[in-house]
Structures are given as structure tokens and as C-alpha cells.
MMTF fields as JSON, N, C-alpha, C and O atoms, coordinates in Angstrom:
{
  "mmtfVersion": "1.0.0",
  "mmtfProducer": "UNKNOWN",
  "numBonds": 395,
  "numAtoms": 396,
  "numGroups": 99,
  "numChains": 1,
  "numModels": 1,
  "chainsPerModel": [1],
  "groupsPerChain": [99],
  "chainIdList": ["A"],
  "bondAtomList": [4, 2, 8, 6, 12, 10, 16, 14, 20, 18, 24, 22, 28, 26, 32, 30, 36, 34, 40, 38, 44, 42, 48, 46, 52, 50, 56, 54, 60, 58, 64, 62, 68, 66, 72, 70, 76, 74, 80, 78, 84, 82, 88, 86, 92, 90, 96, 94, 100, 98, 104, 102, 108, 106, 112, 110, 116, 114, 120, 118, 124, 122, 128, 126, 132, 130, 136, 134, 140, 138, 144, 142, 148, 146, 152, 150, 156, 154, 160, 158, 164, 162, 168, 166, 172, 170, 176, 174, 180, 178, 184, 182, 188, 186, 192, 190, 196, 194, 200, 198, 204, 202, 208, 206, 212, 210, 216, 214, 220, 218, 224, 222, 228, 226, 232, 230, 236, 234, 240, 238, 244, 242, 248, 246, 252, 250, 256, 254, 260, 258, 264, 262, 268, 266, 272, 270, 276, 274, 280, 278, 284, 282, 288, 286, 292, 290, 296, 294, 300, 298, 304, 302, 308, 306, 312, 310, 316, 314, 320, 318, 324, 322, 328, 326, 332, 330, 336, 334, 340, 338, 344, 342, 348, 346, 352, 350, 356, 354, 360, 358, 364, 362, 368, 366, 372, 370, 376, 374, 380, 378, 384, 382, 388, 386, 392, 390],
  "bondOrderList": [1, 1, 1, 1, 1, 1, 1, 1, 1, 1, 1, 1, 1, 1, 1, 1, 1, 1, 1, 1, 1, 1, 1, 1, 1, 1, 1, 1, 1, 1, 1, 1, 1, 1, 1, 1, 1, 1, 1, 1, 1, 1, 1, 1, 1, 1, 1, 1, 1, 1, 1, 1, 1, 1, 1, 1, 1, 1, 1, 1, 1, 1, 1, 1, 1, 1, 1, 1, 1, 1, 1, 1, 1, 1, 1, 1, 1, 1, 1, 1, 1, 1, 1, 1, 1, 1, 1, 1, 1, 1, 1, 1, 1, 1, 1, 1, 1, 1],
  "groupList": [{"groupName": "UNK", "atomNameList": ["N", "CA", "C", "O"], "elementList": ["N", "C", "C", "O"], "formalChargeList": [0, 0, 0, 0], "bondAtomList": [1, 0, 2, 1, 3, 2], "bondOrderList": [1, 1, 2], "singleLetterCode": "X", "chemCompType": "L-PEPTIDE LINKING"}],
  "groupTypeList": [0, 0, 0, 0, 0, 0, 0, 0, 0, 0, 0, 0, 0, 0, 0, 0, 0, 0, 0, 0, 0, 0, 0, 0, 0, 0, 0, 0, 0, 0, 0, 0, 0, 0, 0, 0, 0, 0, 0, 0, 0, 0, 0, 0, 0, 0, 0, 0, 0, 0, 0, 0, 0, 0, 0, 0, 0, 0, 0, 0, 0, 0, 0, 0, 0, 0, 0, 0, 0, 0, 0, 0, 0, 0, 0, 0, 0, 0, 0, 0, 0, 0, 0, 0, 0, 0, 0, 0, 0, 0, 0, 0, 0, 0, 0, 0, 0, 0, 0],
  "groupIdList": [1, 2, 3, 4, 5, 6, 7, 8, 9, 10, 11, 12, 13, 14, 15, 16, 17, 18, 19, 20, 21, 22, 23, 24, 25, 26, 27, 28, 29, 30, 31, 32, 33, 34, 35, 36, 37, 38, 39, 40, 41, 42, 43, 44, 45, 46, 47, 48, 49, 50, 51, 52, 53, 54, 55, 56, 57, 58, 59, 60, 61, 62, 63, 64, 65, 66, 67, 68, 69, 70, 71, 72, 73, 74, 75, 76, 77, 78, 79, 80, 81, 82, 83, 84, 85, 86, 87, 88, 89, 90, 91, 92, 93, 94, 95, 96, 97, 98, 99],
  "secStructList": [7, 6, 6, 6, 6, 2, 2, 2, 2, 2, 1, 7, 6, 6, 6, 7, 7, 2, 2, 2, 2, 2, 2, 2, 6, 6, 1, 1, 6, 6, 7, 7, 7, 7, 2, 2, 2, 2, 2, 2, 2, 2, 2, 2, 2, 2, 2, 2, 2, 2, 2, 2, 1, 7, 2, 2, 2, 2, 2, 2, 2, 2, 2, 2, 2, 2, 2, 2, 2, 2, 2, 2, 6, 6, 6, 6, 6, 6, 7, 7, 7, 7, 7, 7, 7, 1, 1, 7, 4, 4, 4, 6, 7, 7, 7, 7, 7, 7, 7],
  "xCoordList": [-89.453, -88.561, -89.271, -88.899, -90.284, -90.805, -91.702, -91.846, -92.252, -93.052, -91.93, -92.185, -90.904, -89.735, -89.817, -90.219, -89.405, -89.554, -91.127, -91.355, -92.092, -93.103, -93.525, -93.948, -93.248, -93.586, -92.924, -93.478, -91.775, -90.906, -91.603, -91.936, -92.051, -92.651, -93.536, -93.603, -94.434, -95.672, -95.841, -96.72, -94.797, -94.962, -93.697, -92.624, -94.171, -93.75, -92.15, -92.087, -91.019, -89.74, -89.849, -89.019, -90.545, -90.673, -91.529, -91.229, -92.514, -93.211, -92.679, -93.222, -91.412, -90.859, -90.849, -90.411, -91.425, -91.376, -91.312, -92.019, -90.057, -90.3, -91.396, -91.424, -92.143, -93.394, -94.255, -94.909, -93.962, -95.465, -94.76, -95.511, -93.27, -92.588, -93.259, -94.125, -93.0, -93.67, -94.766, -94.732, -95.918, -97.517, -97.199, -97.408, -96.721, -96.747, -96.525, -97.136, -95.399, -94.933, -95.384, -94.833, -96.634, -97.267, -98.313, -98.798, -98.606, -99.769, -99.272, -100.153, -97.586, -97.665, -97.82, -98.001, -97.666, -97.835, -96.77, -96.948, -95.223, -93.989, -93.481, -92.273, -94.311, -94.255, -93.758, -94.73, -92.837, -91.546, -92.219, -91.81, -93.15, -93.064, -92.277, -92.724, -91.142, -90.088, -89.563, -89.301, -89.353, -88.999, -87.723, -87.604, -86.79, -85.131, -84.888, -84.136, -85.495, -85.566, -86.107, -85.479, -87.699, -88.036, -86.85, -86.277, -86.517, -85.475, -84.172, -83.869, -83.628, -82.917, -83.221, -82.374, -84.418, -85.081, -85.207, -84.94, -85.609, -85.474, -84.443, -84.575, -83.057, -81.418, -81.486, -81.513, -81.509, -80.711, -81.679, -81.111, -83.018, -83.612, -83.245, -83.032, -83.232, -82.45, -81.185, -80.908, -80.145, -79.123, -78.945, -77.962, -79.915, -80.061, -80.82, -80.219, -81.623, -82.507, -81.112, -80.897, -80.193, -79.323, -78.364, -77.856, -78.472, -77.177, -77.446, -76.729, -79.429, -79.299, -80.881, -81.827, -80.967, -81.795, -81.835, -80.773, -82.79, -82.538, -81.785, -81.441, -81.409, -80.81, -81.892, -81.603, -83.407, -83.91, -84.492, -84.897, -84.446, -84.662, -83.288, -83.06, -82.508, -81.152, -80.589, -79.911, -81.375, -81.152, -82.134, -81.804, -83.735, -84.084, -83.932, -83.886, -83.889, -82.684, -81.952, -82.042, -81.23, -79.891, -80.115, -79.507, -80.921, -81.77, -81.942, -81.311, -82.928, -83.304, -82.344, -82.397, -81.454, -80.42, -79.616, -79.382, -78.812, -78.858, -79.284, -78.824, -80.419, -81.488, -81.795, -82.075, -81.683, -81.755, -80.145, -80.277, -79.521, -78.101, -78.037, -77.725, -78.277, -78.437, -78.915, -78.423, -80.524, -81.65, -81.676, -81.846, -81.466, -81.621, -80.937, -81.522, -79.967, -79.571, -80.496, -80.821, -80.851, -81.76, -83.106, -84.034, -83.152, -84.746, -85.728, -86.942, -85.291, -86.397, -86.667, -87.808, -85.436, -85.409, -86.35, -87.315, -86.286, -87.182, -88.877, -89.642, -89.155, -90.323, -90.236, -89.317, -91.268, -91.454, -92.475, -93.592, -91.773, -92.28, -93.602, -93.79, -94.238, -94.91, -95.718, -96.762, -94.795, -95.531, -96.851, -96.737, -97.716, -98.785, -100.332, -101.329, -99.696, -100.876, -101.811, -101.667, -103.278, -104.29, -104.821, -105.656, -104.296, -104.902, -103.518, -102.491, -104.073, -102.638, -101.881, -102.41, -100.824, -100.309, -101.39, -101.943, -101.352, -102.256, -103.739, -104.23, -104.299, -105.233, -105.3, -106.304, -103.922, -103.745, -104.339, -104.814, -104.037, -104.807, -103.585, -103.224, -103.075, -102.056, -102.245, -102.805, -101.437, -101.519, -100.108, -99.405, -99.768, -98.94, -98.813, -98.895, -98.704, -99.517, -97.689, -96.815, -97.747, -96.726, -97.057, -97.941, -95.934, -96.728, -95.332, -95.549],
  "yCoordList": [-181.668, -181.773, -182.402, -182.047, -183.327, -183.767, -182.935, -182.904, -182.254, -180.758, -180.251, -180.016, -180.103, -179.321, -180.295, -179.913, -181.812, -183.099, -183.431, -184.5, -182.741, -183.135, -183.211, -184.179, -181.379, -181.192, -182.285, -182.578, -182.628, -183.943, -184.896, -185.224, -185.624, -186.655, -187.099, -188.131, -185.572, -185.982, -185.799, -186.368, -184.797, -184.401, -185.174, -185.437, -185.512, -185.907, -185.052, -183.823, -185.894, -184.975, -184.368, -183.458, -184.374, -183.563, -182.328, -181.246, -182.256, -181.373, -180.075, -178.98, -180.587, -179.754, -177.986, -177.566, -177.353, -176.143, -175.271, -175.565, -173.779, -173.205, -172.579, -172.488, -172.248, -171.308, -172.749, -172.72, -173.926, -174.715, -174.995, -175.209, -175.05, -175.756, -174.465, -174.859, -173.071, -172.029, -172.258, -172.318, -172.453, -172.92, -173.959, -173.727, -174.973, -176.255, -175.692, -175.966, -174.795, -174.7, -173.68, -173.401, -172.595, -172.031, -172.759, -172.252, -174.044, -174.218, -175.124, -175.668, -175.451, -175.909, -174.899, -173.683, -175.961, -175.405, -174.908, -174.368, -175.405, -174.668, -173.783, -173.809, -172.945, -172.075, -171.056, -170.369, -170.292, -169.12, -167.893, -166.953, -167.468, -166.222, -165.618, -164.887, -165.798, -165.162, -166.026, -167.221, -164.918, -165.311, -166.064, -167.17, -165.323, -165.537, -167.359, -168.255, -167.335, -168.484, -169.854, -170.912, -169.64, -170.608, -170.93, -172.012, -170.1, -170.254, -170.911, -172.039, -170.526, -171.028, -172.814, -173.557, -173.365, -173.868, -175.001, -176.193, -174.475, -175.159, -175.372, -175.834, -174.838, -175.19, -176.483, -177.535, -176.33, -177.377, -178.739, -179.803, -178.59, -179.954, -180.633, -181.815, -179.173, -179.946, -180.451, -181.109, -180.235, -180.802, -181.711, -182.395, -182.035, -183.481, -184.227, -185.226, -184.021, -185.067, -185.371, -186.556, -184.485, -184.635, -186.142, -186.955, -185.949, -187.068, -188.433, -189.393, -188.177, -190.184, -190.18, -190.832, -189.388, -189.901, -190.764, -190.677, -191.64, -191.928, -191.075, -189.95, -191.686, -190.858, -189.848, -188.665, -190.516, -189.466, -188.327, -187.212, -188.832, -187.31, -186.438, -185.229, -187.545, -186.485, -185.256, -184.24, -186.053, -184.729, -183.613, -182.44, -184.306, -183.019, -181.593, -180.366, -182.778, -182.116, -180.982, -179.761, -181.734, -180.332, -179.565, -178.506, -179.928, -178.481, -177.645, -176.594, -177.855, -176.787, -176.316, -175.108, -177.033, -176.384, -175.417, -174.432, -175.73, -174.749, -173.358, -172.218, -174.029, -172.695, -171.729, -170.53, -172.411, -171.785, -171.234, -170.303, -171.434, -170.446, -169.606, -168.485, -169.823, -168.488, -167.91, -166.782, -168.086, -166.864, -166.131, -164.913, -166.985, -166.832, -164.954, -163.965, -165.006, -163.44, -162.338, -161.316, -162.637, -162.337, -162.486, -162.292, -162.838, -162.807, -163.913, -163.711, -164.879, -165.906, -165.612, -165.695, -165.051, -164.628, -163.913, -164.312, -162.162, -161.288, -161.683, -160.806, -163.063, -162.975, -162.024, -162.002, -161.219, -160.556, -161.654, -162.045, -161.991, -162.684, -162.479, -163.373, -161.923, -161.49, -162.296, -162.864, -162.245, -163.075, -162.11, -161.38, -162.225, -161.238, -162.116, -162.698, -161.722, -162.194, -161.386, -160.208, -162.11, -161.201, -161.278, -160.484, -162.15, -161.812, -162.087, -162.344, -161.844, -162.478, -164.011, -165.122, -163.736, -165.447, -166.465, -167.55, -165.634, -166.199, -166.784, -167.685, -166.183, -166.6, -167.707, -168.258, -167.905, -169.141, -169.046, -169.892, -167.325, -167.025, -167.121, -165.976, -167.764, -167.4, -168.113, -169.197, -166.968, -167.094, -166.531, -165.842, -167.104, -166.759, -166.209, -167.106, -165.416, -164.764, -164.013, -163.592, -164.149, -163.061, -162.085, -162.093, -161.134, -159.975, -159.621, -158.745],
  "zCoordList": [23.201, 22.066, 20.877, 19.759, 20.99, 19.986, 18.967, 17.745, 20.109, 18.8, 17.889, 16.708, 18.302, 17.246, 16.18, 15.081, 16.405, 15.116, 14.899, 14.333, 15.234, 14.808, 13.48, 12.848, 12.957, 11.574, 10.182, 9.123, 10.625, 9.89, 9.848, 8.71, 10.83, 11.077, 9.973, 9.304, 10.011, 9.857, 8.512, 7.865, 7.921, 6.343, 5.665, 6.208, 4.122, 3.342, 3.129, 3.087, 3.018, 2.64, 1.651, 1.655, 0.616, -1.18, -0.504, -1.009, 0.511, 1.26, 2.193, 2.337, 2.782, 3.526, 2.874, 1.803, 3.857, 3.499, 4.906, 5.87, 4.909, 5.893, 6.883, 8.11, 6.04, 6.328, 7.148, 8.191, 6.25, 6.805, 8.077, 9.029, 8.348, 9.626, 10.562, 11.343, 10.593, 11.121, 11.517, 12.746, 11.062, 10.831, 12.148, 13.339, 11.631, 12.448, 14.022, 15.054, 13.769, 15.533, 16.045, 17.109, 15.535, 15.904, 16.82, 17.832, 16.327, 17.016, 18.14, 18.806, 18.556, 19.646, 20.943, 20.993, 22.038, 23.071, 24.168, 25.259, 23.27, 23.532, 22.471, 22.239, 21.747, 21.208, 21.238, 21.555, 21.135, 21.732, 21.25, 21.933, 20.288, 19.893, 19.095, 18.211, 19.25, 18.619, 17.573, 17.708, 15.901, 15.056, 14.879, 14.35, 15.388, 16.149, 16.865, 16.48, 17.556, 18.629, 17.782, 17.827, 16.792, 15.541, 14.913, 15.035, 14.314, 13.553, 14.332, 13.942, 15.044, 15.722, 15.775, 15.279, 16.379, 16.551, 15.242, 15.396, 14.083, 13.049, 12.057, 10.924, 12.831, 12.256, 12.762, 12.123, 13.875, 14.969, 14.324, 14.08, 14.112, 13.882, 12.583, 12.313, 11.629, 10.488, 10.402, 9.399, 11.47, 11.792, 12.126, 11.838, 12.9, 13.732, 12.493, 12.096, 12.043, 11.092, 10.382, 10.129, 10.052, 8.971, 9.077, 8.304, 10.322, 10.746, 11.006, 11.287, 10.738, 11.547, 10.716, 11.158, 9.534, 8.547, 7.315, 6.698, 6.704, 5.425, 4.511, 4.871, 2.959, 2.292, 1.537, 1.357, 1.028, 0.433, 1.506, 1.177, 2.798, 3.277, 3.515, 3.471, 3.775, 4.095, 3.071, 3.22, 1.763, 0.08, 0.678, 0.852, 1.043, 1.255, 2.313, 2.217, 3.463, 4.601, 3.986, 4.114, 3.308, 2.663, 1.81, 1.656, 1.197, 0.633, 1.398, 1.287, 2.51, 2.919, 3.938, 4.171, 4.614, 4.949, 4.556, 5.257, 2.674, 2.109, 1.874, 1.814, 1.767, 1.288, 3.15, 3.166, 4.235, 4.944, 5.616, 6.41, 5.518, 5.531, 4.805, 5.205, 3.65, 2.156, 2.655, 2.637, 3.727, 3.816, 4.719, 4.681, 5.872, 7.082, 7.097, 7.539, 6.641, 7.27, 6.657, 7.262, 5.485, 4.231, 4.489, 3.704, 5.621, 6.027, 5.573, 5.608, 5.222, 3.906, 2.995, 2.541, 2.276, 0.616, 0.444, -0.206, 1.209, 0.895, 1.63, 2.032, 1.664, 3.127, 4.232, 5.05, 4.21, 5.563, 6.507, 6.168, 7.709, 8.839, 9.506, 10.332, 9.464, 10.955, 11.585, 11.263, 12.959, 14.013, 14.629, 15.615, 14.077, 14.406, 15.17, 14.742, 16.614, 17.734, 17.787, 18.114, 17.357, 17.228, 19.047, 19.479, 19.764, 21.141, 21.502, 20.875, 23.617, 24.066, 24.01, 24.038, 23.946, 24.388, 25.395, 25.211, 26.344, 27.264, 27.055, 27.735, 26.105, 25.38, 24.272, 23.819, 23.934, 23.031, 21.479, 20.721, 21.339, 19.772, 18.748, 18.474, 18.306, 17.729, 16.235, 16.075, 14.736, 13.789, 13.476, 14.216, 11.845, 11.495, 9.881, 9.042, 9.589, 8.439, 8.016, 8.774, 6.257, 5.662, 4.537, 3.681, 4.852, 4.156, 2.607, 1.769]
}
């Protein structure tokens, strides 16, 4: 569970950005693959940060909460995703690149 709050942790709240939270949880090692499941994945944490954070992160919190309900059905405001594994999972090659 802590890889999911890792990317928070470690970055500045004025910093928060979807793509870099992506980046971040690409390179763990409970890594899902699936765009669906991230996402999923990065509601719930901003939910939780929401409720038992300071106030200047809790503004930024809700930003991107905002901004991720707006998108989410919308794809990341016109971002195309691709989870594009240049080897197998099993190999532990993984990148995350948008087009």
C-alpha cells in the first residue's frame, strides 16, 4: 500500500501531476499494467490523502481530484495513455510513454 502513497510523499504538493504519479507507479513492483486499475488506484489515494491531510495539500488534493473526475471518462483531457511494454512483465522492462 505504501507504493500507491509513495509518489505524495516524496513530491512537492504544487508538483503533483498525473502522468508523473503514472511514471512513479510504473516503476513499482506492484505494478498492475492496466490503465483502468492505476487509475482506479490513484482516486482512492487522493481520497484518502484528502481526509487526514494538511490544508495546503488538501487544496492541491482537490484540484486534482477535480480535474480527475472531469477527465477520467475523457481520457486525461484528450491524453492518449499508452502503457507500452517494450519487453515482458516478467522481464521487468517497463515504460510509460504518451502519444
Amino acid at each position: 500500500m505504501d507504493t500507491y502513497y509513495g509518489y505524495f510523499k516524496e513530491t512537492n504538493p504544487e508538483e503533483y501531476h498525473f502522468l508523473d504519479f503514472y511514471k512513479y507507479r510504473s516503476k513499482q513492483t506492484d505494478f498492475t499494467y492496466s490503465f483502468q486499475k492505476e487509475a482506479d488506484i490513484l482516486r482512492k489515494c487522493l481520497s484518502n490523502i484528502l481526509k487526514e491531510s494538511s490544508e495546503d495539500i488538501k487544496e492541491q488534493i482537490s484540484l486534482l481530484l477535480q480535474d480527475f473526475e472531469a477527465s477520467y471518462f475523457d481520457f486525461l483531457n484528450g491524453w492518449h495513455v499508452v502503457w507500452e511494454i517494450s519487453s515482458s512483465p516478467e522481464k521487468g522492462v517497463k515504460t510509460l510513454t504518451t502519444t
